[in-house]
C-alpha positions in Angstrom: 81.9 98.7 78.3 84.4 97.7 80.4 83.8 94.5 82.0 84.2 95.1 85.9 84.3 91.7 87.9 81.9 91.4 90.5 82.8 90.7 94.3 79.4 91.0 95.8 76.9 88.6 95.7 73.5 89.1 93.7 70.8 88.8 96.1 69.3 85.2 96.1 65.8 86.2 94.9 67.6 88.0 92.0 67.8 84.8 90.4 65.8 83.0 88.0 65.2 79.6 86.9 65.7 77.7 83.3 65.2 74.1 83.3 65.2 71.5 80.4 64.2 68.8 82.8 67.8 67.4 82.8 69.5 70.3 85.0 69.0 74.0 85.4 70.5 77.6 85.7 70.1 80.5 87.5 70.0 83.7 85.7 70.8 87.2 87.5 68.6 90.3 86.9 71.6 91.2 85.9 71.5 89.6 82.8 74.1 87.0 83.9 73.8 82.9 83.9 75.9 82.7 87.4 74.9 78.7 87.8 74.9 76.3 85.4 75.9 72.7 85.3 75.4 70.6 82.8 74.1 67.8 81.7 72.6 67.1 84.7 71.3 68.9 87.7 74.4 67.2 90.3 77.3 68.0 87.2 80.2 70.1 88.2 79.7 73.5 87.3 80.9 75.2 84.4 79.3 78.7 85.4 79.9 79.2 89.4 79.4 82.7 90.3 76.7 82.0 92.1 79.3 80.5 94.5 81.9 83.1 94.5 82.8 85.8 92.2 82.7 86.7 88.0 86.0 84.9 88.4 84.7 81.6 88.8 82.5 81.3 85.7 79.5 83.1 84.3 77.7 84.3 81.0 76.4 87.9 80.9 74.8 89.3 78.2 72.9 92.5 78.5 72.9 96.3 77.3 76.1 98.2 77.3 74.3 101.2 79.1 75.0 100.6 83.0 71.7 102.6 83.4 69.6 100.2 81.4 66.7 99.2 83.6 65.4 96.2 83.6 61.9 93.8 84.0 61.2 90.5 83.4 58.9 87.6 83.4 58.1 83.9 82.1 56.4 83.8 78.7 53.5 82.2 80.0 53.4 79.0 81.7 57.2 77.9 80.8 60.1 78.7 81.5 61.7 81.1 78.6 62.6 84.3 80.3 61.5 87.2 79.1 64.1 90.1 80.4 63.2 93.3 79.0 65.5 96.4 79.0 64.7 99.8 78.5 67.7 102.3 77.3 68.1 106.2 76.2 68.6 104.7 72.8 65.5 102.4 72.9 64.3 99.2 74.4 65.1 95.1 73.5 64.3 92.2 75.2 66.8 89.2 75.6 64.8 85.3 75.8 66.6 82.9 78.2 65.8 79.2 77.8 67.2 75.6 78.1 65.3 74.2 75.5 63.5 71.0 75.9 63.5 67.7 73.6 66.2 67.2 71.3 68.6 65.1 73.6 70.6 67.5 73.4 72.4 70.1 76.5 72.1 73.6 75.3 71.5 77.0 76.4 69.7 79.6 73.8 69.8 83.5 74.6 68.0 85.7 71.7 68.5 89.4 71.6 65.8 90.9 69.6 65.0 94.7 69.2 61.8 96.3 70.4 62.1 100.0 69.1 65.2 102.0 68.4 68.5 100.8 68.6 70.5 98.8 71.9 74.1 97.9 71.7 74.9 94.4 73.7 77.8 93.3 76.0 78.6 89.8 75.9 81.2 88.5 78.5 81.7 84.4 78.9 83.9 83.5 81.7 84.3 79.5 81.6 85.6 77.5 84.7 84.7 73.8 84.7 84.7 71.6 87.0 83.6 73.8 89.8 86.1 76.9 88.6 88.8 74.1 88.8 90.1 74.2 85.3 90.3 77.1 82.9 89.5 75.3 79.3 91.2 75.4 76.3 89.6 77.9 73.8 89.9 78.1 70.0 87.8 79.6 67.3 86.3 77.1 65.1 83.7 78.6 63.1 83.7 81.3 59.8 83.5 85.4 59.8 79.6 84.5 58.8 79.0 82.0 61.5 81.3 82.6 64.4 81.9 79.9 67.0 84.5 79.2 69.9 84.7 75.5 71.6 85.9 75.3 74.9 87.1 72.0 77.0 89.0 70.7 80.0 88.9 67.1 80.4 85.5 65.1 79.7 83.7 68.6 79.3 83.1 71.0 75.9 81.3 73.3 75.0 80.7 75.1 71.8 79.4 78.9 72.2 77.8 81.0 68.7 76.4 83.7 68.0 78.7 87.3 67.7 82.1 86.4 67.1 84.0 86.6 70.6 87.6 88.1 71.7 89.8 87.1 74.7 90.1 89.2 77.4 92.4 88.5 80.2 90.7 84.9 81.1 87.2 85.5 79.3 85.5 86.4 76.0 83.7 89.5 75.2 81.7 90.6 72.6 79.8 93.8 71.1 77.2 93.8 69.2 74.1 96.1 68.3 70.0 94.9 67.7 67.8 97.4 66.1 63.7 97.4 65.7 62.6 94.0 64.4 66.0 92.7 64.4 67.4 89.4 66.2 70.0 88.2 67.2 70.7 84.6 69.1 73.3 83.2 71.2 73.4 79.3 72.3 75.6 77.4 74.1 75.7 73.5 73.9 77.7 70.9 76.2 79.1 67.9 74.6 81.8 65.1 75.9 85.5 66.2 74.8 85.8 62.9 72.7 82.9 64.1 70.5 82.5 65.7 67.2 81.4 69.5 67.8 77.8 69.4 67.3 75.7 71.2 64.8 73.5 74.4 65.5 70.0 74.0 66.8 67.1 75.9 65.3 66.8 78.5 67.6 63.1 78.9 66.2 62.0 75.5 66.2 63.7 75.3 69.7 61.7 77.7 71.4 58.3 77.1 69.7 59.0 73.3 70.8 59.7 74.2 74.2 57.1 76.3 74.6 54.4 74.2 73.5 55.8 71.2 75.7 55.4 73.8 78.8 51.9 74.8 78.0 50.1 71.4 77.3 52.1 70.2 80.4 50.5 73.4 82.4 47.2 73.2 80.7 46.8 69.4 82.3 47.0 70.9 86.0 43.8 70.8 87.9 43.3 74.1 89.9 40.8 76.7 90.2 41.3 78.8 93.2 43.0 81.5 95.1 46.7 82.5 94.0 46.4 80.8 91.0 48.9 81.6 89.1 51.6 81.2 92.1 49.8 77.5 92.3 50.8 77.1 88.7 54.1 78.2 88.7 54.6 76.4 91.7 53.6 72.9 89.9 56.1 74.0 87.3 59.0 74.6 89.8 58.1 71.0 90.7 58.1 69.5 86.9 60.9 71.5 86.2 63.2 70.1 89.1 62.0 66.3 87.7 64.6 65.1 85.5 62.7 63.8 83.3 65.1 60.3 82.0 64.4 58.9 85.6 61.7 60.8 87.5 63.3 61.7 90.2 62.8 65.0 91.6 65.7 67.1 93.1 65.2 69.0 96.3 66.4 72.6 94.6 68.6 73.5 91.6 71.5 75.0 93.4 74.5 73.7 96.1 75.7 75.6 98.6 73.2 78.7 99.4 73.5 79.0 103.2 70.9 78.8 105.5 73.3 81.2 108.0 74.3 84.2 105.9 78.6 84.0 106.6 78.5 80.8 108.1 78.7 76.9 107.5 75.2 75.6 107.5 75.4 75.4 103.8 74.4 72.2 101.6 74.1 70.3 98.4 70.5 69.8 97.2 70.7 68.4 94.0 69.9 65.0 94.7 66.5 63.2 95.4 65.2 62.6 98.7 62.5 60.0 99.3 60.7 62.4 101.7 60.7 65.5 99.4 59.7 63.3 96.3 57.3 61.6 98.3 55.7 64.7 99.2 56.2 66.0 95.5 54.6 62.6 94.3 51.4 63.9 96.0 50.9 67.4 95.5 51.4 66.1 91.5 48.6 63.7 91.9 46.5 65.9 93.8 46.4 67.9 91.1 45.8 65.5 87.8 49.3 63.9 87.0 49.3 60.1 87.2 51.9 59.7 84.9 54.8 61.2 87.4 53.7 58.5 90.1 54.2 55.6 87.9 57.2 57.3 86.7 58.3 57.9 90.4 57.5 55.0 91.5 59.1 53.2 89.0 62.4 55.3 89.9 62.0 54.4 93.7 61.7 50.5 92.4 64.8 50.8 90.8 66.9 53.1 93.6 65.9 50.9 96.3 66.0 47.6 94.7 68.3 44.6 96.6 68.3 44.6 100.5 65.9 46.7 102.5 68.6 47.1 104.9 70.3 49.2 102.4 67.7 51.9 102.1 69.3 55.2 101.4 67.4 58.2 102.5 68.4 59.9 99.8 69.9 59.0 96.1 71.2 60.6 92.6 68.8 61.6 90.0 69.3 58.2 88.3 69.3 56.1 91.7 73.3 56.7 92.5 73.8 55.5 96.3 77.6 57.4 96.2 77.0 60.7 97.6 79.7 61.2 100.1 80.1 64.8 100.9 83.0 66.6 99.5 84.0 70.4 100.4 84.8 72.3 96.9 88.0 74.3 98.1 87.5 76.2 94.7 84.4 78.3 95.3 84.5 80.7 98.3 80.9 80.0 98.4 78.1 82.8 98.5 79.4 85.9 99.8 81.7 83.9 101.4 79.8 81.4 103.2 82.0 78.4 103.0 82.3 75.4 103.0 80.5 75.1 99.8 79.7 71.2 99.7 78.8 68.5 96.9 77.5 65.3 97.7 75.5 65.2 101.5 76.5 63.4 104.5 72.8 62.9 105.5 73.4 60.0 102.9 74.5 58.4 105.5 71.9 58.9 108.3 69.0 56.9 109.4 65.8 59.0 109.4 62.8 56.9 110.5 60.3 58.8 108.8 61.1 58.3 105.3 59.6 54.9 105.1 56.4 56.1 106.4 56.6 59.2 103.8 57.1 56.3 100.8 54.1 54.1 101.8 51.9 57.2 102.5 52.5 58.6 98.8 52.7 55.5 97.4 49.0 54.9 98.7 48.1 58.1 96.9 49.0 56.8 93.8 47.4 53.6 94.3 44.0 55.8 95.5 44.1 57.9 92.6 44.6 55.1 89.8 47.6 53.5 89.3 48.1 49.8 89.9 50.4 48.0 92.2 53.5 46.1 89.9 54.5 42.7 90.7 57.5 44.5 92.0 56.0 47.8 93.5 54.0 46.1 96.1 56.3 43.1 97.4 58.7 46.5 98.1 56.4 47.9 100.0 56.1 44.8 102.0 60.1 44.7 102.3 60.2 48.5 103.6 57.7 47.7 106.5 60.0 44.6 107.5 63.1 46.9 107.2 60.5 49.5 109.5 60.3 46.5 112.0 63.9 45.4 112.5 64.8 49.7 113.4 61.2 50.0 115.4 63.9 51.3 118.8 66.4 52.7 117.0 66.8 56.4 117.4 67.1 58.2 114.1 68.4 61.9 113.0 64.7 63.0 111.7 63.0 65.0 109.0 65.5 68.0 109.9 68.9 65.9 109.2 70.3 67.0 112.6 74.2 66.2 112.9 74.1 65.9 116.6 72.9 62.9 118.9 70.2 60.8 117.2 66.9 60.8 119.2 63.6 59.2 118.7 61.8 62.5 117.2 57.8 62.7 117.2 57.2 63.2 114.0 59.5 60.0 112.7 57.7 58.2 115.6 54.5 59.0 113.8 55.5 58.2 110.2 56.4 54.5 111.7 53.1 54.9 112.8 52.0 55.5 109.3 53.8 53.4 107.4 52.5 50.5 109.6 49.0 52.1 108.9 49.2 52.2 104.9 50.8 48.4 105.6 47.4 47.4 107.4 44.9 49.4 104.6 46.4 47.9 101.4 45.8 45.0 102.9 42.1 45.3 104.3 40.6 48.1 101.7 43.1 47.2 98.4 42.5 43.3 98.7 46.8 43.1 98.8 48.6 40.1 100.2 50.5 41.0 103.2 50.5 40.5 107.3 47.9 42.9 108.7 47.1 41.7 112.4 51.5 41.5 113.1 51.2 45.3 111.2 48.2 46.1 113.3 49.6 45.5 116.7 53.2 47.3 115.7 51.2 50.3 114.4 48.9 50.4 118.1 52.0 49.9 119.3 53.3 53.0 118.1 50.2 55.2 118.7 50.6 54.0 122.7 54.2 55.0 122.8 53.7 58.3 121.1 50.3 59.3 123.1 52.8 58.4 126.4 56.5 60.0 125.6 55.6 62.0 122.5 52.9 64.6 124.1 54.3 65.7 127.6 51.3 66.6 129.9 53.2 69.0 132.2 53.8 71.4 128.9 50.4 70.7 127.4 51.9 70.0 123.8 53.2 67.4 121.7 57.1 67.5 121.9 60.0 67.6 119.2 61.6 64.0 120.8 61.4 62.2 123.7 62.1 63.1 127.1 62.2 66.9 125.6 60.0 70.0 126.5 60.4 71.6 123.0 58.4 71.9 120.1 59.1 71.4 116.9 57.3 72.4 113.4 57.4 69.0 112.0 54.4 68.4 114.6 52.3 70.0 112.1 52.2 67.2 109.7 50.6 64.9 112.2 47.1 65.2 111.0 47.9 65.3 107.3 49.0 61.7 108.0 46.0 61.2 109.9 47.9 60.3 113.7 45.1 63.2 115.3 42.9 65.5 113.7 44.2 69.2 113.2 41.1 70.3 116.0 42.4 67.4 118.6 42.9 70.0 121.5 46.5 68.9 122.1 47.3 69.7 118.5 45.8 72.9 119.6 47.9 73.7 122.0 50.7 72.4 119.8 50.0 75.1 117.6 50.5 77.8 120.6 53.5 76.8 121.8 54.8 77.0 117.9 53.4 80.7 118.0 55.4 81.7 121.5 58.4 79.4 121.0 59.2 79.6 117.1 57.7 82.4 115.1 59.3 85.1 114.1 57.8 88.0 112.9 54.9 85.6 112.3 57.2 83.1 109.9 57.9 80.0 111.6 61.0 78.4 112.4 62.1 74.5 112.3 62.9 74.3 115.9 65.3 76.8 118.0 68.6 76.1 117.2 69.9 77.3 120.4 68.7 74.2 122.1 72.2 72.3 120.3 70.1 69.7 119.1 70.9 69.8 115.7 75.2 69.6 116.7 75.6 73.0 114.0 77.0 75.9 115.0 75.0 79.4 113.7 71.7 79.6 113.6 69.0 80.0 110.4 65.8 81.5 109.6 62.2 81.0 109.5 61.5 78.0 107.0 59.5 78.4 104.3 57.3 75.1 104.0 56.8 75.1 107.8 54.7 78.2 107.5 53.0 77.1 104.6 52.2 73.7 106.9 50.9 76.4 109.4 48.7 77.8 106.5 47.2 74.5 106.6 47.0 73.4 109.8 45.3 76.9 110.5 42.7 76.7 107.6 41.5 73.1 108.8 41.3 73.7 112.3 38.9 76.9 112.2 41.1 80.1 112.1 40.5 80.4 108.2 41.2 84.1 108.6 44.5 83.3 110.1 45.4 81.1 107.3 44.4 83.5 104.8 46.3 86.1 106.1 49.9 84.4 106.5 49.2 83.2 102.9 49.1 86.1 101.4 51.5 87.1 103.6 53.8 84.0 102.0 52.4 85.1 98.8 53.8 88.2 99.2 57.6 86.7 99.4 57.7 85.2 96.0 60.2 87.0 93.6 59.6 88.9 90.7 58.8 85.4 88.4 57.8 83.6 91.4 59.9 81.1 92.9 61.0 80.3 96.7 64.5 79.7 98.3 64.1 77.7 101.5 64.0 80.3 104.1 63.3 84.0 104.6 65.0 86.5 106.4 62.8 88.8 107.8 64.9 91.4 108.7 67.1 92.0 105.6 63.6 91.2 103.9 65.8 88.4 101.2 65.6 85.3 100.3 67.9 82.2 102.3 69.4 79.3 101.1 69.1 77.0 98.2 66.7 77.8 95.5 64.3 77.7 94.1 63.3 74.9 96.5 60.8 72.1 96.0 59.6 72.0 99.9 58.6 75.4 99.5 56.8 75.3 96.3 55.0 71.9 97.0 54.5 73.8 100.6 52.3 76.5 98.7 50.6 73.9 96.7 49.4 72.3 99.1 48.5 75.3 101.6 46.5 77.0 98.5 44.4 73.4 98.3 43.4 73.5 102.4 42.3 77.1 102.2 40.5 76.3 98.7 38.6 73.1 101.2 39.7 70.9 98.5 39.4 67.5 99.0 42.0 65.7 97.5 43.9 62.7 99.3 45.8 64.6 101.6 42.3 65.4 103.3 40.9 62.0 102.6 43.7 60.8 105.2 42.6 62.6 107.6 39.1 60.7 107.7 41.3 58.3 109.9 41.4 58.7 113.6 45.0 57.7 114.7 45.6 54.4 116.1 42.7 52.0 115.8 42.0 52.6 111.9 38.6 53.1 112.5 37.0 56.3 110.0 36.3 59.4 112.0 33.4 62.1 111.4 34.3 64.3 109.0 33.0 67.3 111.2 36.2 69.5 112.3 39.1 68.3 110.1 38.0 70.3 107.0 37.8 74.3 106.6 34.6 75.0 107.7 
């Protein structure tokens, strides 16, 4: 076969996901790993495709027959793809996994034959450090074992299996699998300075990984519609976790756009307090008190020292330096540059994320897991760090690079964190300063009732002194600030449906309006219309809710994961994937048309603004 390098890019729902719980890759139906980065989510990459062309990294293996079709599907509830591929000559199935345990970084592909006879391309292309440095290669194993070690500075790797030939800057490799016959192929990471390490069991491997996957699935509670998009959806979530630290990145990849051709493209690797906060939930929701106290434990640690130096947003083991770097090296997906590492929402105050912290933090402490001597007296310090920025505008949930404004929905998670403040204190017998955190939380409830809901529009409004809407408004009774039947969340609702749907998916807000200071535009956003699932389902129109779920449902790729967006016209997938917001968006959508009652809907027991409990007729599906 010969090995033609590939300009266009692979759709982004082409892609699948393998995760060890330390970092991830994305594998093409093609057969090719196109992303990979290792050992950790935020490394450089050492595969880069993804980002550019064949050229700039990538490991294909798959059947020498261009006409070879091809399925494929998770083996069970895990994440060891199963890619199957059907030739003249016969059929063989190739397992893609990143096994789990071992505290080890590697990457096992077994070829094994189904019926007949398939003969096997094998192409590595290696470019670490974000296609920045070509490695040196040598051959360091026998005729019986085969095996080639690449490095370039801190980074090796050592790749066996069939033995492998240069070829004009990569490695290639033929090889045939008959009926019953197997044939495996791993890849491990090591630093430079290291011995090469010894070959993993590729049996013990998989059965190990798998098992870990299943008795993690088995533990989730959920019996209801889409089931099995509920469950992989929790996995998405565990699988994004690194699992050292417990915190939970925002998607696997860098760099996807949001603007097919244009600039609106960003680095997502990292953990943001809102998404993990959100994440923290959903997981307890659903069974898994252990990855609170892990969280939480993690958020102890990241924010620990001054409250004035909350970051929004941190590395998978707490790191504060971020800064946002362009990588000149990629050419970025199908040439939608810059591609970015690092994120200069770092930077930015977002007044929301303190409200997002104390609202999942009093999940946890709901569902079971006891306050710290530490985890508490931060909580305190985050609502003192809440009080010194009360008047400061912020950037909001939507990380806008243009003016800061005082946004509604950040409004009304100062709002909530000043509520969660006041209820440790009166309902969890905690130590703390509830009649100062009373008054600053009515205050806020009087200020948004005045300059967050405009009367001459009829709706609640994106930010002060604005007319527009914004989708973020739907999360205002899941924090309990108005019930999702209050009559101006109603009307809310409509002006979402006239000003920001789109072909009934819902946008952020309308970028036309220049708010955001980005040029382009983007499309519909996933979670927002799975917030829209749920604000439907508990307000009455449990038809409606149905309907655009399935209709969500429906948008899930072939092993079921979610980028961040949708484009409804070239009917593909946008942005970075698989993303957490979506996936916890479905979760959580799935649980309000089920009527569940898990904390989410206990919050909304609370009418906003005096703290006094509310009938519980109205705010759940009827």
């Amino acid at each position: 076969m010969r090995w033609e390098n590939r300009t266009m890019a692979m759709p982004i729902e082409d892609y699948a996901l393998l995760s060890d719980c330390h970092s991830a890759a994305l594998v093409s139906r093609e057969g090719s790993i196109d992303w990979l980065c290792l050992p950790r989510y935020d490394s450089a990459s050492m595969f880069g495709a993804l980002l550019g062309t064949d050229d700039h990294g990538r490991w294909q293996v798959r059947p020498h027959d261009k006409t070879a079709r091809a399925t494929r599907s998770y083996d069970g509830d895990c994440f060891s793809l199963v890619t199957r591929w059907e030739t003249s000559s016969g059929v063989a199935e190739v397992v893609d996994l990143m096994p789990y345990g071992g505290h080890r970084a590697d990457v096992v592909r077994r070829v094994r034959g189904i019926s007949g006879s398939v003969s096997f391309s094998e192409e590595l292309r290696i470019r670490f450090g974000y296609a920045r440095a070509l490695p040196w290669v040598r051959q360091v194993g026998t005729a019986a074992e085969p095996a080639l070690v690449a490095t370039a500075g801190p980074d090796a790797i050592v790749v066996r299996g069939p033995r492998l030939h240069p070829s004009n800057h990569s490695h290639t490799a033929r090889f045939d699998v008959a009926a019953g016959e197997t044939v495996d192929l791993q890849l491990t990471w090591f630093r430079s300075h290291h011995p090469v390490p010894r070959p993993i069991d590729v049996d013990e491997a998989i059965a190990r990984t798998s098992a870990w996957w299943a008795e993690w699935a088995g533990r989730i509670d959920y019996d209801g519609p889409h089931r099995e998009a509920v469950i992989r959806s929790l996995l998405v979530l565990r699988a994004l976790t690194y699992a050292p630290t417990g915190g939970i990145v925002a998607a696997a990849s860098t760099s996807l756009p949001e603007d097919f051709g244009g600039v609106r493209n960003w680095d997502y690797r990292y953990v943001w307090l809102r998404d993990a906060s959100l994440t923290l939930e959903v997981l307890l929701d659903h069974g898994f008190l252990r990855a609170a106290e892990e969280w939480r434990n993690w958020l102890v640690r990241a924010v620990a020292g001054d409250p004035a130096d909350v970051q929004i947003m941190y590395g998978v083991a707490g790191e504060r330096d971020l800064a946002e770097h362009v990588i000149e090296s990629l050419p970025g997906y199908d040439g939608a540059a810059p591609v970015r590492t690092g994120n200069g929402a770092v930077d930015q105050y977002q007044a929301d994320v303190i409200g997002e912290v104390m609202v999942a933090l009093e999940a946890a402490r709901m569902a079971g897991v006891d306050e710290t001597r530490f985890s508490w007296p931060l909580q305190r310090s985050l609502l003192k760090f809440v009080e010194a920025n009360l008047d400061r505008p912020d950037n909001g949930i939507w990380e806008i690079r243009g003016e800061p404004r005082h946004f509604t929905h950040s409004r009304v998670m100062i709002w909530a964190a000043f509520d969660r403040g006041v209820r440790a204190v009166r309902e969890a017998g905690l130590d703390g300063h509830p009649e100062r955190w009373e008054r600053l939380r009515d205050r806020m409830k009087a200020e948004i009732d005045r300059h967050g809901y405009d009367e001459s529009v009829g709706h609640f409004v994106q930010a002060y002194g604005s007319t527009e809407v914004d989708a973020s408004l739907l999360l205002l009774p899941e924090v309990g600030f108005c019930r999702p039947d209050d009559p101006r969340m109603l009307r809310t609702v409509a002006a979402m449906e006239r000003d920001l749907m789109h072909d009934g998916l819902l946008h952020r807000y309308r970028t036309t309006t220049g708010v955001d200071g980005i040029p382009g535009g983007e499309h519909p956003f996933l979670a927002c219309s799975f917030w829209l699932v749920e604000q439907y389902a508990t307000s009455g129109r449990r038809d409606d809710a149905a309907e655009l779920m399935d209709r969500l449902i429906d948008l899930t790729n072939d092993v079921g994961l979610l980028s961040e967006e949708y484009d409804v016209e070239g009917r593909r997938h946008v942005g970075n994937t698989p993303q957490a917001l979506s996936h916890l968006g479905l979760v959580r959508a799935a649980d309000a048309l089920l009527g569940r009652r898990g904390r989410a809907a206990d919050r909304r027991r609370y009418n906003g603004g005096d703290g006094t409990r509310g009938s519980d007729a109205g705010d759940a599906a009827p």
